[in-house]
C-alpha positions, 0 to 999 in steps of 0.5 A, a space after each residue: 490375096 497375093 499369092 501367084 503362079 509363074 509361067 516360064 515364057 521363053 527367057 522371061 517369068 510371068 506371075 499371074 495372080 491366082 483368082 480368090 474363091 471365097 468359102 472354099 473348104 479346108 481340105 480333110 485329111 480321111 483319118 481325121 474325118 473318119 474319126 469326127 464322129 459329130 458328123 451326122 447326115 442330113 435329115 431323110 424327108 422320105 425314107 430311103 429316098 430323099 435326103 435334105 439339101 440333096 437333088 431328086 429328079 422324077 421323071 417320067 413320059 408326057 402326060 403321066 401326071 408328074 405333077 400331081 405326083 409332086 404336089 402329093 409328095 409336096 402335101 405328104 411331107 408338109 403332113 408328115 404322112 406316107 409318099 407312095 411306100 415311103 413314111 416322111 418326115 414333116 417339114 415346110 415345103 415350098 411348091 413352085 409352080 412354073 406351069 399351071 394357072 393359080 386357079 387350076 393349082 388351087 384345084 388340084 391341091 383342094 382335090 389332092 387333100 379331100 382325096 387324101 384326107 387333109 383338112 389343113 396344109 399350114 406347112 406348105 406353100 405355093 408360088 405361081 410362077 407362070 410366065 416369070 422363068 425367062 431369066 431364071 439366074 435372075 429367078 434363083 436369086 429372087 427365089 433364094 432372097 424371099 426363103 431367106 429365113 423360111 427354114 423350108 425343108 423341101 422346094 418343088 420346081 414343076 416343070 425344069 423345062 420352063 426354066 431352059 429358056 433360050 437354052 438347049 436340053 441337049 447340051 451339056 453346057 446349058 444344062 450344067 449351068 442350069 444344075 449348078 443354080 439348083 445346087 446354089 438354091 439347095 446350098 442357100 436355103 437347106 432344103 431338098 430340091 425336087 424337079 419333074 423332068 420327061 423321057 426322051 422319045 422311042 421306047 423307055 424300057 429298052 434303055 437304063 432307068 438313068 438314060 431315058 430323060 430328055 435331053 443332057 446326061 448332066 440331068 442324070 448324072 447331078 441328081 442325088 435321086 432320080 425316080 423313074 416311072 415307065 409305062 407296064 406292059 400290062 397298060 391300064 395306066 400302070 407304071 413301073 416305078 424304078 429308083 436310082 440312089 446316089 446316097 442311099 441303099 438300092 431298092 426294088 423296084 415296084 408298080 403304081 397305077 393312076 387312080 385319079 387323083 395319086 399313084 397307088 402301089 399295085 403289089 400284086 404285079 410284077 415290074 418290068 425291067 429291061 435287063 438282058 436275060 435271053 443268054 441265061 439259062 431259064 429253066 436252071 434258074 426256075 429250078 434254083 427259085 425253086 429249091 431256094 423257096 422250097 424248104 419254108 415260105 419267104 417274104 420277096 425280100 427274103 426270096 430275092 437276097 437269096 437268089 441274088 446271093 445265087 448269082 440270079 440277076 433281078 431281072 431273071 428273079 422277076 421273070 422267072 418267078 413270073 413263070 412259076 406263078 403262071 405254070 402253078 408251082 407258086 402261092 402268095 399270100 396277100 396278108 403274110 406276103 408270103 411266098 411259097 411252094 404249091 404242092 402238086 404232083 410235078 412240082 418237083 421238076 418246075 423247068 419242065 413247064 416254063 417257055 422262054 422264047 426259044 422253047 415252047 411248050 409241047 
């Protein structure tokens, strides 16, 4: 390529060449490629959720169990069957494991898929990889040259930390770098690219759901999905489970419980967000719930899109109704899911019986 650029340097022009990038795209022009309707997105491995050849991160505090979650996810596509609340659709899927020894990951997943009721996991492979992440550039190469032709729809690296050898978390240098070899490995092979990653120390809820992972923002801001799981107040090794979605709709955010050996959904509790809600007005809110529910039951979805429409923010919706339920003026029934108004003498007033921290109850 001879193409190059000149530099005026004093009386004297100097051309430099321009450097080649081969496979560079051509550059659309958007009347054009909004008019290509042959275009179509890329398969949804889970629903709403993770897209293949995109980037999902789970993160969450030490000791959660991150990676029984994504051996769970890893078997759920690899069968075709539901991840948590999401449906899958089957693909390959490859499980690299960084951390735990072979025998132990034999056991976790011959427990996983008894639990589960999986006899058999012919779409899904593992590679022990325990002790061979010290030059992981190196690693990614080998990684991408052995699935050559394997046609895998998802590939699992637990943990990402075993792959910042001799480099920081912290900076944003390292970690880019670090990103930009997931997405060549997500380009090579097609496939989704799912990691674990850890929350950095001090309370969680009091940062965004995209702030509490150790280390760079750069983790946070390349990843297509991040799935945060945050330790409920309620305790009894519950999580609130909380999603941030580059390509996908919003979704709200729900409550797992460990029960050894996967994560099941607790919906009869409510999560917890850390959005500011003191400088609204709580006892106008409750009213406003109230009489939005009022004229016939709705489901949470329903319930929520209306008060959203309001102007009531999600975490005021979740608060309040809280109180709602608590002072008597809510019903929920568990099989319609749902929501309507208990008729009681002072149900018409439902501001009068809620305390926020600055008023209390008489």
């Amino acid at each position: 390529m001879n193409t190059s650029f000149p530099i005026q340097m004093r009386s004297k022009v100097i051309n430099f060449p321009v450097p080649s990038i081969p496979g560079l795209p051509a550059i659309d022009n958007v009347s054009r490629l909004i008019e290509n309707t042959r275009m179509s997105k890329p398969n949804e491995l889970v629903e709403g959720l993770i897209h293949q050849g995109t980037k999902a991160v789970l993160a969450s505090g030490s000791k959660v169990g991150k990676t029984w979650i994504l051996l769970d996810l890893a078997l759920s596509v690899a069968s075709g069957t539901p991840f948590l609340r999401w449906p899958t659709t089957a693909g390959r899927v490859l499980f690299l494991n960084f951390e735990i020894q072979r025998v132990f990951a034999r056991t976790r997943l011959a427990t996983l898929m008894q639990r589960r009721g999986i006899d058999k996991a012919d779409n899904l492979d593992i590679w022990n990889l325990r002790g061979k992440t010290a030059d992981f550039d190196a690693l990614v190469a080998n990684i991408i040259e052995a699935t050559k032709d394997k046609n895998y729809a998802l590939i699992v690296l637990d943990p990402i930390y075993k792959a910042m050898v001799g480099k920081s978390e912290n900076m944003a240098g390292g970690v880019g770098a670090l990103c930009n070899q997931l997405e060549r490995l997500a380009e090579a092979t097609g496939a989704a690219i799912v990691f674990a990653h850890h929350f950095t120390k001090g309370p969680a809820k009091k940062k965004a759901a995209i702030d509490r992972m150790s280390g760079s923002g750069v983790f946070a801001r390349d990843a297509d999905t991040i799935i945060t799981l945050t330790e409920h107040d309620a305790g009894e090794s519950c999580y609130t489970v909380e999603m941030t979605l580059r390509n996908f709709a919003p979704q709200e955010p729900f409550v797992v419980q460990w029960n050894y050996p996967v994560m099941m959904e607790r919906d009869d509790m409510e999560p917890d967000l850390n959005e500011e809600v003191a400088s609204e007005d709580l006892h106008g809110v409750g009213q406003q719930m109230y009489d939005i529910l009022k004229p016939q039951p709705l489901n949470h979805a329903e319930w929520q899109s209306k008060c959203a429409a309001a102007n009531i923010s999600r975490a005021s919706f979740y608060r309040v109704r809280r109180m709602l339920l608590d002072d008597g003026y809510l019903d929920h029934d568990q099989f319609s899911k749902l929501w309507s108004i208990r008729q009681v003498a002072n149900a018409e007033k439902p501001g009068k019986t809620h305390e926020t921290d600055e008023t209390a109850r008489p």
